[in-house]
N, CA, C and O atoms as a Tripos MOL2 file, in Angstrom:
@<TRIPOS>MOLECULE
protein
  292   291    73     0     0
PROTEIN
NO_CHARGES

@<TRIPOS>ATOM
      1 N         244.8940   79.2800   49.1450 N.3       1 UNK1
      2 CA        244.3040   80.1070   50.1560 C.3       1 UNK1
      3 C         243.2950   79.2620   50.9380 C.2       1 UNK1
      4 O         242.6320   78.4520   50.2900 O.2       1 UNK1
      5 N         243.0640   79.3830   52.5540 N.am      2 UNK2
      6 CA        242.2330   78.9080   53.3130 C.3       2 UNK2
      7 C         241.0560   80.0240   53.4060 C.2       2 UNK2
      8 O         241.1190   81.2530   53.4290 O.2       2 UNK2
      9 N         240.0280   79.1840   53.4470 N.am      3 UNK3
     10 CA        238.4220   80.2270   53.4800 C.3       3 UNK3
     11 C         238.1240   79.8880   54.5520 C.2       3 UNK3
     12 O         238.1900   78.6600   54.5840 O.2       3 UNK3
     13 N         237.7250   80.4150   55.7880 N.am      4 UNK4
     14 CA        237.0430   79.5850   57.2730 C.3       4 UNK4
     15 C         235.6480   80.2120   57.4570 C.2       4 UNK4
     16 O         235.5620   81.3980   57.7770 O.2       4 UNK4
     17 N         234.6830   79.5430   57.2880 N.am      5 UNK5
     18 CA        233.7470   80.5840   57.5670 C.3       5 UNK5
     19 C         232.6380   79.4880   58.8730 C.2       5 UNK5
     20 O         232.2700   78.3130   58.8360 O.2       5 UNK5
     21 N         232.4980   80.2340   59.5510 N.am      6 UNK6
     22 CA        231.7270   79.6090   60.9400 C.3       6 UNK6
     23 C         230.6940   80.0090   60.7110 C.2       6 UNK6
     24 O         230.4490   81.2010   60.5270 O.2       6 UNK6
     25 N         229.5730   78.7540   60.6600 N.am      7 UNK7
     26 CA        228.3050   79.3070   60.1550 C.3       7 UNK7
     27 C         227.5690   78.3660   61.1350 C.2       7 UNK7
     28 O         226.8660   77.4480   60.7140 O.2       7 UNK7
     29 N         227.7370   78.6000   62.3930 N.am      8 UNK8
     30 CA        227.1550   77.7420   63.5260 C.3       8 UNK8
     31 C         225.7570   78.4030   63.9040 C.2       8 UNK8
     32 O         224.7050   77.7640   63.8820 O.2       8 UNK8
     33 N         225.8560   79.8240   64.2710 N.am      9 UNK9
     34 CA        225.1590   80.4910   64.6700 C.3       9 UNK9
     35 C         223.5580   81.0860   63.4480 C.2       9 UNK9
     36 O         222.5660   81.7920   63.6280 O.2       9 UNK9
     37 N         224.1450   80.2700   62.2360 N.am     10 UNK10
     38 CA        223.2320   80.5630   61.0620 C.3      10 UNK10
     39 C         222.2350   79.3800   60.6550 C.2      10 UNK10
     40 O         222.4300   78.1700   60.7690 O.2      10 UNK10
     41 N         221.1590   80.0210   60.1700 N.am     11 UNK11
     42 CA        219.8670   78.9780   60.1500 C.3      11 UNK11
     43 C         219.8440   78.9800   58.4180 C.2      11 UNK11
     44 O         219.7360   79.9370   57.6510 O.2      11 UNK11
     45 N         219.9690   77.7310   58.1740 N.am     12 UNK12
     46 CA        219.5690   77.7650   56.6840 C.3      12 UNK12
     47 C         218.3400   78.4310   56.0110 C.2      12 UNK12
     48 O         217.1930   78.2620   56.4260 O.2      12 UNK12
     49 N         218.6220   79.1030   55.0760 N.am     13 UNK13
     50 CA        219.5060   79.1080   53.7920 C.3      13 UNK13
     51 C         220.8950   79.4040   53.7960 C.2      13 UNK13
     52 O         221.8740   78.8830   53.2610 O.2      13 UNK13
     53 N         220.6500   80.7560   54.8320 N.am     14 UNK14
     54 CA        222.0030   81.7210   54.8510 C.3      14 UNK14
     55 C         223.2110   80.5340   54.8410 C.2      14 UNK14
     56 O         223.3340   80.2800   53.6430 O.2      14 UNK14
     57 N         223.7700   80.0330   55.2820 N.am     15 UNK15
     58 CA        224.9510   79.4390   54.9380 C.3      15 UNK15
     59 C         225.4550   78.7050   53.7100 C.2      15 UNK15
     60 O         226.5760   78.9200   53.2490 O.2      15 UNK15
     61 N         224.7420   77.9740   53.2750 N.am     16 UNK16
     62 CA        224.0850   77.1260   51.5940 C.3      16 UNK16
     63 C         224.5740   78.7930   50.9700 C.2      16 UNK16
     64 O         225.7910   78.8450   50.7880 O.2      16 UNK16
     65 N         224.0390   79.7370   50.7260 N.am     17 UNK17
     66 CA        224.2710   80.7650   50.2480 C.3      17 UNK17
     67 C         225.0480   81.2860   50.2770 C.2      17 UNK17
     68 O         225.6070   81.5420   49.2110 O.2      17 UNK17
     69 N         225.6080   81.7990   51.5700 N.am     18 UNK18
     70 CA        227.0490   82.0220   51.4540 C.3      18 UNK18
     71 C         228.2300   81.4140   51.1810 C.2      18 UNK18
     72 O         229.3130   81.9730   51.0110 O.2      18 UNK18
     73 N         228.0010   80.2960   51.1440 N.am     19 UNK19
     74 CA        229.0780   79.0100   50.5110 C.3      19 UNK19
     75 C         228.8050   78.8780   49.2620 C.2      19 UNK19
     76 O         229.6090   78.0240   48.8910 O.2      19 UNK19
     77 N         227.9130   79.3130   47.9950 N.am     20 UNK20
     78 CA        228.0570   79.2070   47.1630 C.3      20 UNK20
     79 C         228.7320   80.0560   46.7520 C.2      20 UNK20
     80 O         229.5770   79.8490   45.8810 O.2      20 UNK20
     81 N         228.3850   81.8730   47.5950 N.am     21 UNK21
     82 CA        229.3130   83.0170   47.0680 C.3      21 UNK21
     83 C         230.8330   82.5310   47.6490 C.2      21 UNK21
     84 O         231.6790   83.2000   47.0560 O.2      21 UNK21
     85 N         231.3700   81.7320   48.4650 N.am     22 UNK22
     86 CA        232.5600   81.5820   48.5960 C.3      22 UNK22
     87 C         233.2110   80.3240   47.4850 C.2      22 UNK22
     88 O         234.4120   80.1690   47.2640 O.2      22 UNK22
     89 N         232.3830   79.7210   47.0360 N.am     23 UNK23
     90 CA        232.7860   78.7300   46.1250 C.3      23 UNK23
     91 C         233.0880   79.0560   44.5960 C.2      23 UNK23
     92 O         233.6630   78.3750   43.7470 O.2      23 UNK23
     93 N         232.5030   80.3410   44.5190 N.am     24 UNK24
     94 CA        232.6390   80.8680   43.4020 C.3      24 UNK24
     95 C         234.4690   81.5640   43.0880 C.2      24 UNK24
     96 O         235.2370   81.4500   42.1320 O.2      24 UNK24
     97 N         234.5900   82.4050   44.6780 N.am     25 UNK25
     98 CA        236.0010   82.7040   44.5480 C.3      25 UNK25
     99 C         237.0730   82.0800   44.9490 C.2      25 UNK25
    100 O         238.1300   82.5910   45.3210 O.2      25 UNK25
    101 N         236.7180   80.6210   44.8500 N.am     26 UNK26
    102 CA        237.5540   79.5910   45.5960 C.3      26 UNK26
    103 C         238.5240   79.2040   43.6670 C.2      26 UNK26
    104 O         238.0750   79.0450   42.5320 O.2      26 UNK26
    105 N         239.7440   79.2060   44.1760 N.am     27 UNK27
    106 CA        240.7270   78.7370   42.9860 C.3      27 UNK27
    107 C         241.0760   77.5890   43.1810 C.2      27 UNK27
    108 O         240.8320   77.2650   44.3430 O.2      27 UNK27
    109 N         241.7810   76.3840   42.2890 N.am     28 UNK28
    110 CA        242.0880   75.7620   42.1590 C.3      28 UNK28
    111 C         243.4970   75.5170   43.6930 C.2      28 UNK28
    112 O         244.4120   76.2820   43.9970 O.2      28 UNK28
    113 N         243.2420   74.6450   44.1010 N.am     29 UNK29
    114 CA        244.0140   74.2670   45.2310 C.3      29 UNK29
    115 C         243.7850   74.7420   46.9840 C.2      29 UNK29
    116 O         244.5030   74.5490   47.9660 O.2      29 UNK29
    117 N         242.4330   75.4400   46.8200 N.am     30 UNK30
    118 CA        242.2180   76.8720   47.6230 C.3      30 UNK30
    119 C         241.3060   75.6890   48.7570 C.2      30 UNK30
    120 O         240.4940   74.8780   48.3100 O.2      30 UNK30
    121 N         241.5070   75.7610   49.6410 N.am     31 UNK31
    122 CA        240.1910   75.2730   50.8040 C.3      31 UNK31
    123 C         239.1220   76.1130   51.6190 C.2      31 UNK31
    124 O         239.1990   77.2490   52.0870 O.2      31 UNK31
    125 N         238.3360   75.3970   51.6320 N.am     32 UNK32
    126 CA        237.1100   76.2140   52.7590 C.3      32 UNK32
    127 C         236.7830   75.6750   53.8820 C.2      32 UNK32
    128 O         235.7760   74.9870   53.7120 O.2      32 UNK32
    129 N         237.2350   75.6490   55.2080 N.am     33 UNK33
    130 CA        236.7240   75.1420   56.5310 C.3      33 UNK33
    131 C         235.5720   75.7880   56.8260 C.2      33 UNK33
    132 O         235.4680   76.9850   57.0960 O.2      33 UNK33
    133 N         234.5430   74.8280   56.7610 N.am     34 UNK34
    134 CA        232.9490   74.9180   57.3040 C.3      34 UNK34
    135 C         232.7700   74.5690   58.2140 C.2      34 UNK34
    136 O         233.3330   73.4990   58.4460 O.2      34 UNK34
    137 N         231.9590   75.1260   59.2900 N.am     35 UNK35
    138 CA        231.0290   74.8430   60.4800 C.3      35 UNK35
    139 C         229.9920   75.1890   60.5710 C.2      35 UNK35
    140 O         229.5600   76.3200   60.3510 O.2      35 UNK35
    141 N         229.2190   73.9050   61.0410 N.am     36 UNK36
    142 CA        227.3100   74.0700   60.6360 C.3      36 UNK36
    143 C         226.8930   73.3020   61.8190 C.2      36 UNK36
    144 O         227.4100   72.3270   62.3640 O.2      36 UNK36
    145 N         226.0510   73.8390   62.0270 N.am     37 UNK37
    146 CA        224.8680   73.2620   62.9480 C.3      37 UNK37
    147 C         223.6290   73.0150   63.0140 C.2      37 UNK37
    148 O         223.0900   72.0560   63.5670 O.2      37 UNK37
    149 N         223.0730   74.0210   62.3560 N.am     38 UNK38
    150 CA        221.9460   74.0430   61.5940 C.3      38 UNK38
    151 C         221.0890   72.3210   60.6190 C.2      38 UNK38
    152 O         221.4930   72.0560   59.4870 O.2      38 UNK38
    153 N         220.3270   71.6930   61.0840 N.am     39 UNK39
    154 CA        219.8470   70.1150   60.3110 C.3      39 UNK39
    155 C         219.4980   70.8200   59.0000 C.2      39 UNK39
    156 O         219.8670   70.0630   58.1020 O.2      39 UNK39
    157 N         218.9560   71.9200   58.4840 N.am     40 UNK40
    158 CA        219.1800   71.9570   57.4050 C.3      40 UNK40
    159 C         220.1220   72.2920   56.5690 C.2      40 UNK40
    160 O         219.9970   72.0640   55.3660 O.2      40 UNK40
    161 N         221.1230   72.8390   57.0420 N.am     41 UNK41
    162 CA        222.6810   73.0670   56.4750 C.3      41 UNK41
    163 C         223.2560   71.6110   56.0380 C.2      41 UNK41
    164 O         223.5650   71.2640   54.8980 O.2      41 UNK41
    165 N         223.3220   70.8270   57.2650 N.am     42 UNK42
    166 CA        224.0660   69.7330   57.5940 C.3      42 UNK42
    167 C         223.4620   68.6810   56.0750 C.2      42 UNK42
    168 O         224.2520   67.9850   55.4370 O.2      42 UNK42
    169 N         221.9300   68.7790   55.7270 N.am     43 UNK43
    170 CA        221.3680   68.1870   55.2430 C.3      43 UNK43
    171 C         222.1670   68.8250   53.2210 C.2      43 UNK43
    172 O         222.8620   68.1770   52.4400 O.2      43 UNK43
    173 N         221.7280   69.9640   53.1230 N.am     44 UNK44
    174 CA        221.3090   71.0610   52.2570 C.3      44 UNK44
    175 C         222.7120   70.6850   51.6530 C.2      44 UNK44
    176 O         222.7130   69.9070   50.6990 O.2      44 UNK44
    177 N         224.0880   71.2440   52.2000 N.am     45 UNK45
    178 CA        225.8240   71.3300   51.7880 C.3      45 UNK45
    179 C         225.8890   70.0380   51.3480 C.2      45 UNK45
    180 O         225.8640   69.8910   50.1260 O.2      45 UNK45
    181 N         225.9590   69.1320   51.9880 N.am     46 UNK46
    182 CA        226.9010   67.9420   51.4150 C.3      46 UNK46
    183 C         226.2040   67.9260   49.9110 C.2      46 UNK46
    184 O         226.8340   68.0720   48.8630 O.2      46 UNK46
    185 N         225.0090   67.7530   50.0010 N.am     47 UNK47
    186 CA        223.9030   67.7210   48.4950 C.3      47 UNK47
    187 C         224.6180   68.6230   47.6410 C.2      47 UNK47
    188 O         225.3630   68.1840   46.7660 O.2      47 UNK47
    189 N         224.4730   69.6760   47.8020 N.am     48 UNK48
    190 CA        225.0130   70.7690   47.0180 C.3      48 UNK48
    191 C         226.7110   70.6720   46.3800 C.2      48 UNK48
    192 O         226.9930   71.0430   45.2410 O.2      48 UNK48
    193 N         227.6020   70.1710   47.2410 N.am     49 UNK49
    194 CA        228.5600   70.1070   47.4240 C.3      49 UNK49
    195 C         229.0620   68.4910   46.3710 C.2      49 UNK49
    196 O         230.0460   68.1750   45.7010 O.2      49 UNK49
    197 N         227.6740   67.8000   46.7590 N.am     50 UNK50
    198 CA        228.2410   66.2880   45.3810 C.3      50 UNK50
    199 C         227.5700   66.9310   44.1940 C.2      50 UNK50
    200 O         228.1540   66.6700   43.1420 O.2      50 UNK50
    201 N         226.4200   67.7620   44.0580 N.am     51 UNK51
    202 CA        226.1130   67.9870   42.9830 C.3      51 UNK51
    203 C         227.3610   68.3160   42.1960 C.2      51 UNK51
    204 O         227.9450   67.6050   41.3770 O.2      51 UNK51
    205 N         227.7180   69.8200   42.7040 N.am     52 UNK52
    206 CA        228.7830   70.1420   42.1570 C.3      52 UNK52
    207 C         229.9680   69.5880   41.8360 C.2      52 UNK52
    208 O         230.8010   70.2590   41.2270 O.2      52 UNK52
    209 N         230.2670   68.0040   42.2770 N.am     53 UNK53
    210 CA        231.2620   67.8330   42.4650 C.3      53 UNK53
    211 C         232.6870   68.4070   42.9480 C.2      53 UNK53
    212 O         233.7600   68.4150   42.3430 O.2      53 UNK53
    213 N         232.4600   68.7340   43.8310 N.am     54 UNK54
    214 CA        233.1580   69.9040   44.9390 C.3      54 UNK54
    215 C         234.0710   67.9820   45.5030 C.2      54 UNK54
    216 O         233.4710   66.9200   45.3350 O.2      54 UNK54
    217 N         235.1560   68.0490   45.9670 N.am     55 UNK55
    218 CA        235.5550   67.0100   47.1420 C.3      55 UNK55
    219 C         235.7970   67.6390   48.6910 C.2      55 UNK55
    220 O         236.5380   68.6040   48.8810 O.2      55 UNK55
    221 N         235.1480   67.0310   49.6430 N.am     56 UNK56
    222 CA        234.9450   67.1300   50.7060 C.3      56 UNK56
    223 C         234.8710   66.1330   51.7580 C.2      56 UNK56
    224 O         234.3150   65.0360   51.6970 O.2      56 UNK56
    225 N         235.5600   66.6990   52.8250 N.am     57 UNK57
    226 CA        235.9310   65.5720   54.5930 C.3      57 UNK57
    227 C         235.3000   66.4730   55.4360 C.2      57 UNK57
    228 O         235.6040   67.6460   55.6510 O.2      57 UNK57
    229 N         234.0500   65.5650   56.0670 N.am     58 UNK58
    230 CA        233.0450   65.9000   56.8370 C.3      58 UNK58
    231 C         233.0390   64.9350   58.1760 C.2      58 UNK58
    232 O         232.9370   63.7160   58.0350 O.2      58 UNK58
    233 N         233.1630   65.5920   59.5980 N.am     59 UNK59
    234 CA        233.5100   64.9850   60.4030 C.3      59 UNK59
    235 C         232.5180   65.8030   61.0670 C.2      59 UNK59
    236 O         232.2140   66.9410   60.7090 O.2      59 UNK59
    237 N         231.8520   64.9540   62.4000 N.am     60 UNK60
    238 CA        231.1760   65.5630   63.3250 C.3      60 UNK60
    239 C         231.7890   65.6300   64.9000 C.2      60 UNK60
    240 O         232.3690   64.7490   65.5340 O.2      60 UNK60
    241 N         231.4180   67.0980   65.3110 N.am     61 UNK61
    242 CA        232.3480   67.6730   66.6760 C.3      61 UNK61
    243 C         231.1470   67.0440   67.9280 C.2      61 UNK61
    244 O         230.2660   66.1940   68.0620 O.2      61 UNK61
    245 N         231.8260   68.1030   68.6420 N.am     62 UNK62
    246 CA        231.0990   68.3200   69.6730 C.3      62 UNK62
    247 C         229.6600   68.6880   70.0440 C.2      62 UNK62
    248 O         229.7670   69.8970   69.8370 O.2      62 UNK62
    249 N         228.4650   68.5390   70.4180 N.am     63 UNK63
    250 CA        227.5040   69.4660   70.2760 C.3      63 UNK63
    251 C         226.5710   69.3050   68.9330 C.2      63 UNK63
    252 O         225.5970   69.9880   68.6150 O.2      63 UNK63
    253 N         227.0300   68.4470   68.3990 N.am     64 UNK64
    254 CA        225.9200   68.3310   66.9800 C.3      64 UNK64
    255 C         226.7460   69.4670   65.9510 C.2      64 UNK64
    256 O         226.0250   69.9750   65.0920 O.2      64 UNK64
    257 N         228.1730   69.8960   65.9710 N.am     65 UNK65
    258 CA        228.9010   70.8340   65.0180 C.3      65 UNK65
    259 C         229.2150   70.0540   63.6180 C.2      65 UNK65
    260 O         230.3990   69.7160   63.6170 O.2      65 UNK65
    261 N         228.6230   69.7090   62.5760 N.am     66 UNK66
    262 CA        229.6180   69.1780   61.5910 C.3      66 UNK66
    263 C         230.5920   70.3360   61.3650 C.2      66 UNK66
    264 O         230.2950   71.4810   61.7050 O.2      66 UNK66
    265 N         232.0220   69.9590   60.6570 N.am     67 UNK67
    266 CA        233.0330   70.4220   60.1540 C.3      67 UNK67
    267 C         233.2490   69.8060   59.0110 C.2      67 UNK67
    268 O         233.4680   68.5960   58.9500 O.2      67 UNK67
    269 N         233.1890   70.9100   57.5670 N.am     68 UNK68
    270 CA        233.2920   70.5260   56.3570 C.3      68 UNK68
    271 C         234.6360   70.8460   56.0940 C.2      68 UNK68
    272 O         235.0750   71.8040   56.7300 O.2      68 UNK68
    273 N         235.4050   70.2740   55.3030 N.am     69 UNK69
    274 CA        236.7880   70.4840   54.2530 C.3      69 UNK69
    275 C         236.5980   70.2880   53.0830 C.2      69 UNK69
    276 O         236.5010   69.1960   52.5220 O.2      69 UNK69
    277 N         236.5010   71.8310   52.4130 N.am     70 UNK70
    278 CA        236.0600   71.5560   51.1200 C.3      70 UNK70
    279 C         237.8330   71.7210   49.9950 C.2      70 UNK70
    280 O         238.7330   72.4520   50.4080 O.2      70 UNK70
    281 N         237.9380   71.1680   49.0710 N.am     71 UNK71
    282 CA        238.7380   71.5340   48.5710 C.3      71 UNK71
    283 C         238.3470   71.8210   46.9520 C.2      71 UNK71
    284 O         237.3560   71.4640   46.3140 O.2      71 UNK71
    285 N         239.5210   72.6060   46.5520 N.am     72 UNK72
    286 CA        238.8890   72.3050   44.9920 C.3      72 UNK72
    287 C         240.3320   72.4300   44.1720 C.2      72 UNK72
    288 O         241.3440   73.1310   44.2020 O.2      72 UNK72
    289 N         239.7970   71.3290   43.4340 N.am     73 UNK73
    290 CA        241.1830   70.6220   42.5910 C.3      73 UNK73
    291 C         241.4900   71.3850   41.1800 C.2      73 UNK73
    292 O         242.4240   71.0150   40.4680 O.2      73 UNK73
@<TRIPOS>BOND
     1     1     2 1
     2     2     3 1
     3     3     4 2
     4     3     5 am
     5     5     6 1
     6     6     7 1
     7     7     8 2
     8     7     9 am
     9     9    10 1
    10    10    11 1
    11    11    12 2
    12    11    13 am
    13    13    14 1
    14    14    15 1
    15    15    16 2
    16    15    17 am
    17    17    18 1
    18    18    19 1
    19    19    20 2
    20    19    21 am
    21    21    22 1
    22    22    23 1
    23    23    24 2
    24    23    25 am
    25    25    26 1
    26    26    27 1
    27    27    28 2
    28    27    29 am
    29    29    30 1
    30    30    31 1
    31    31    32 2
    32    31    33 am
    33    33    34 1
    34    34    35 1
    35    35    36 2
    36    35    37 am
    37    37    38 1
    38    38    39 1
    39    39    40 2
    40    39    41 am
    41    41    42 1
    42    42    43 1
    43    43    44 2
    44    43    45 am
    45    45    46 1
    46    46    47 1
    47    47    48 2
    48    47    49 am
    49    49    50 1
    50    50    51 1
    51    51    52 2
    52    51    53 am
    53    53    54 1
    54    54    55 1
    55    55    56 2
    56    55    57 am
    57    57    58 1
    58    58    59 1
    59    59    60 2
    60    59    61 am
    61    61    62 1
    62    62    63 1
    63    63    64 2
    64    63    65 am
    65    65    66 1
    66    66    67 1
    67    67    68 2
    68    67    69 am
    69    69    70 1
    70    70    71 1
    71    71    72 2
    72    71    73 am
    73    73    74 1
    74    74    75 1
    75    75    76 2
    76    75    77 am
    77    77    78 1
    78    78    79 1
    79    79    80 2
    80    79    81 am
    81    81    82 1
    82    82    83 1
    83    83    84 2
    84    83    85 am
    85    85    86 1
    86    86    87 1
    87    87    88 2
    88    87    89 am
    89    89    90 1
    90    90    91 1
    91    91    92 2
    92    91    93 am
    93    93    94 1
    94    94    95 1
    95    95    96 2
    96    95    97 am
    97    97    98 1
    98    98    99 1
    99    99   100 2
   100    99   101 am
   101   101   102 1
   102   102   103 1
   103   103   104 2
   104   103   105 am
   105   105   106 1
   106   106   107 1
   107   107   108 2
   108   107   109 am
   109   109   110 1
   110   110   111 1
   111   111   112 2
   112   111   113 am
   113   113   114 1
   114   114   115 1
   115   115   116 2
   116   115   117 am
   117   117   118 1
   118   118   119 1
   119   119   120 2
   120   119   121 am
   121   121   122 1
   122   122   123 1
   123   123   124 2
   124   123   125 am
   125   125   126 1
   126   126   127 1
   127   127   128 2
   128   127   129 am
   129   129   130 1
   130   130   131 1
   131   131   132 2
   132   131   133 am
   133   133   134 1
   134   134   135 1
   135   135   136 2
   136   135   137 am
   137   137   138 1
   138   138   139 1
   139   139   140 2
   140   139   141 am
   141   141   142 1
   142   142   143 1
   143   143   144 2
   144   143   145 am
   145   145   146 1
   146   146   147 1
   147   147   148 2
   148   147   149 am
   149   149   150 1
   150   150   151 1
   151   151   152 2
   152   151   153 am
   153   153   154 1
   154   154   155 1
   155   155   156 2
   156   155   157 am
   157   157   158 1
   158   158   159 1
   159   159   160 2
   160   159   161 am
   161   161   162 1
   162   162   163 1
   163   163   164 2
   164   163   165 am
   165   165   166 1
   166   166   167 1
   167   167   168 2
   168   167   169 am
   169   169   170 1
   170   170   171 1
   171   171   172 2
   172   171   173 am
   173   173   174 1
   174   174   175 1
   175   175   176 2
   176   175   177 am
   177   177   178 1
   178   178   179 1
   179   179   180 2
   180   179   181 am
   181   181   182 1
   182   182   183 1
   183   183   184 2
   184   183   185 am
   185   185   186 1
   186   186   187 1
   187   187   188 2
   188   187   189 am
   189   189   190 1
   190   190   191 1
   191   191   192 2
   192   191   193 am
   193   193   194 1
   194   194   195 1
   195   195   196 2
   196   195   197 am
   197   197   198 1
   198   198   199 1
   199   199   200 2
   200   199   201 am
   201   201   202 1
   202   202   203 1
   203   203   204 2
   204   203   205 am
   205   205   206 1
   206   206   207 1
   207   207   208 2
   208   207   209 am
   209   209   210 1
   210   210   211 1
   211   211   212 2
   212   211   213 am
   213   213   214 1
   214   214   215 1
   215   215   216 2
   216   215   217 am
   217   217   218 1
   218   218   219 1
   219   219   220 2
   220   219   221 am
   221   221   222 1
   222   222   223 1
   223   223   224 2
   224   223   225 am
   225   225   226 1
   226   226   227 1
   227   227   228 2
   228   227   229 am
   229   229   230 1
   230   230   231 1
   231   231   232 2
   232   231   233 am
   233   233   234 1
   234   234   235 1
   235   235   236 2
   236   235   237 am
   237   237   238 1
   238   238   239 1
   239   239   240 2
   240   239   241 am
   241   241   242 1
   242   242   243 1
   243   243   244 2
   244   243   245 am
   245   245   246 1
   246   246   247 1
   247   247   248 2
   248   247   249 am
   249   249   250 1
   250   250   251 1
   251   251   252 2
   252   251   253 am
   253   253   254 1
   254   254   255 1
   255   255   256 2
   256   255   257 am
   257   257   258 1
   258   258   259 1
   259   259   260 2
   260   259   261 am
   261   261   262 1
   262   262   263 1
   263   263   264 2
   264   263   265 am
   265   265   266 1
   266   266   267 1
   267   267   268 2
   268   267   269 am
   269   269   270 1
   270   270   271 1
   271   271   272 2
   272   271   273 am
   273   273   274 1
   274   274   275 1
   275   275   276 2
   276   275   277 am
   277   277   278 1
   278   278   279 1
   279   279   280 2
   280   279   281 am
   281   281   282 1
   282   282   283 1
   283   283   284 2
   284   283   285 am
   285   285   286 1
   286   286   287 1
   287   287   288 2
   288   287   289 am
   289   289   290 1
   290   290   291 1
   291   291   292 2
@<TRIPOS>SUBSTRUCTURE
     1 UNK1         2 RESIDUE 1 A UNK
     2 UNK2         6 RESIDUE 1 A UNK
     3 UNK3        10 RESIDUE 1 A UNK
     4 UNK4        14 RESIDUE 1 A UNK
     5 UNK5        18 RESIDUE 1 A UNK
     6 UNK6        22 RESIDUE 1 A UNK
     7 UNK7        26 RESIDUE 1 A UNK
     8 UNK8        30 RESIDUE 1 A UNK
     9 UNK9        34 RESIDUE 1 A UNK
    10 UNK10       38 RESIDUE 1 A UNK
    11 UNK11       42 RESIDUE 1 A UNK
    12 UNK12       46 RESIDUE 1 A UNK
    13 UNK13       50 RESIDUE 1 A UNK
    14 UNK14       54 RESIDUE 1 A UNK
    15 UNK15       58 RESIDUE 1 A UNK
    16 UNK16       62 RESIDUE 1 A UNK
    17 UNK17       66 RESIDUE 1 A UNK
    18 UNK18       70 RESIDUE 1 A UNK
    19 UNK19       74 RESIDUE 1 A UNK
    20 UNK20       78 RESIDUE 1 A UNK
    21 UNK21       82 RESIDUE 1 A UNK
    22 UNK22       86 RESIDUE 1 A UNK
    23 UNK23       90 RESIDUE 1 A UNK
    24 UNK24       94 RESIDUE 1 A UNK
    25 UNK25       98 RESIDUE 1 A UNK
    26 UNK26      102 RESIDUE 1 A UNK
    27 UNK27      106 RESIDUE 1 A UNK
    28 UNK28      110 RESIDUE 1 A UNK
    29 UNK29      114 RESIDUE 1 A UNK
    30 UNK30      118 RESIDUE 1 A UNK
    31 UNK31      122 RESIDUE 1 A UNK
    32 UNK32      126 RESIDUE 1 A UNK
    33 UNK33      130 RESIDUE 1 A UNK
    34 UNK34      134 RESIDUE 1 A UNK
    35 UNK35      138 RESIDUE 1 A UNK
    36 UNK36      142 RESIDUE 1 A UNK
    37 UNK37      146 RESIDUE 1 A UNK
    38 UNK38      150 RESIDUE 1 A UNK
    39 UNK39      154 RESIDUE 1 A UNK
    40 UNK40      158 RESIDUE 1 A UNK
    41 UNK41      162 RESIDUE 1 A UNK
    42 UNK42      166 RESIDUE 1 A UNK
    43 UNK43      170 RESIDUE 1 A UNK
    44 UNK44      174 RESIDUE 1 A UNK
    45 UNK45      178 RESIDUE 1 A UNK
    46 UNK46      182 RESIDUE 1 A UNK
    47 UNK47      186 RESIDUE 1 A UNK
    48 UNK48      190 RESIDUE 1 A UNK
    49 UNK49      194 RESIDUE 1 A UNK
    50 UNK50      198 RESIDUE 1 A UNK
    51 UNK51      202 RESIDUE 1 A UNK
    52 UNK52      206 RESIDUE 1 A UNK
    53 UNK53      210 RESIDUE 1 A UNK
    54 UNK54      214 RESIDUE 1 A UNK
    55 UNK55      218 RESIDUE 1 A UNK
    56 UNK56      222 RESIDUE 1 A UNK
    57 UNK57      226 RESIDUE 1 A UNK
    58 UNK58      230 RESIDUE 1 A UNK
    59 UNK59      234 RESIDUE 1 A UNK
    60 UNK60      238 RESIDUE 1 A UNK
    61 UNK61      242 RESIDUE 1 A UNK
    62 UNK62      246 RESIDUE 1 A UNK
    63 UNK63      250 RESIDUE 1 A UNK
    64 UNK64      254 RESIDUE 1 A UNK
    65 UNK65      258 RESIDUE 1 A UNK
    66 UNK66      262 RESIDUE 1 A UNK
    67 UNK67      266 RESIDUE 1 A UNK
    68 UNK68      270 RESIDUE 1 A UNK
    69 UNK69      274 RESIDUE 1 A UNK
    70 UNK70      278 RESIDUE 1 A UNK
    71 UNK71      282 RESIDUE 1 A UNK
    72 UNK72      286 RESIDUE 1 A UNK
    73 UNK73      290 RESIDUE 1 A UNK
């Protein structure tokens, strides 16, 4: 299953947070497309994301947008 959640318009915490409640119902093989804008998101996820050892492809858009690909194995 693909998760997309656009979290451009959100100021950290809220996104960090809601990506943990989506990481929780994320299954084995399942992805999450992230979008952040927010410097403390941008900062906050990837951290969170090696803690956990989560694997992830992080590319930056247009406008200061990172785009996360989270997967989980």
């Amino acid at each position: 299953m693909i998760f997309q959640y656009d979290a451009t318009e959100e100021q950290c915490p809220l996104p960090l947070v809601k990506l943990r409640v989506m990481l929780k119902k994320m299954q084995s093989g399942d992805e999450c497309h992230l979008t952040i804008k927010d410097s403390g998101s941008k900062s906050d996820i990837p951290k969170l994301l090696d803690k956990l050892n989560y694997h992830y492809i992080q590319t930056t858009e247009d406008y200061g947008i990172q785009r996360l690909i989270i997967t989980v194995r």
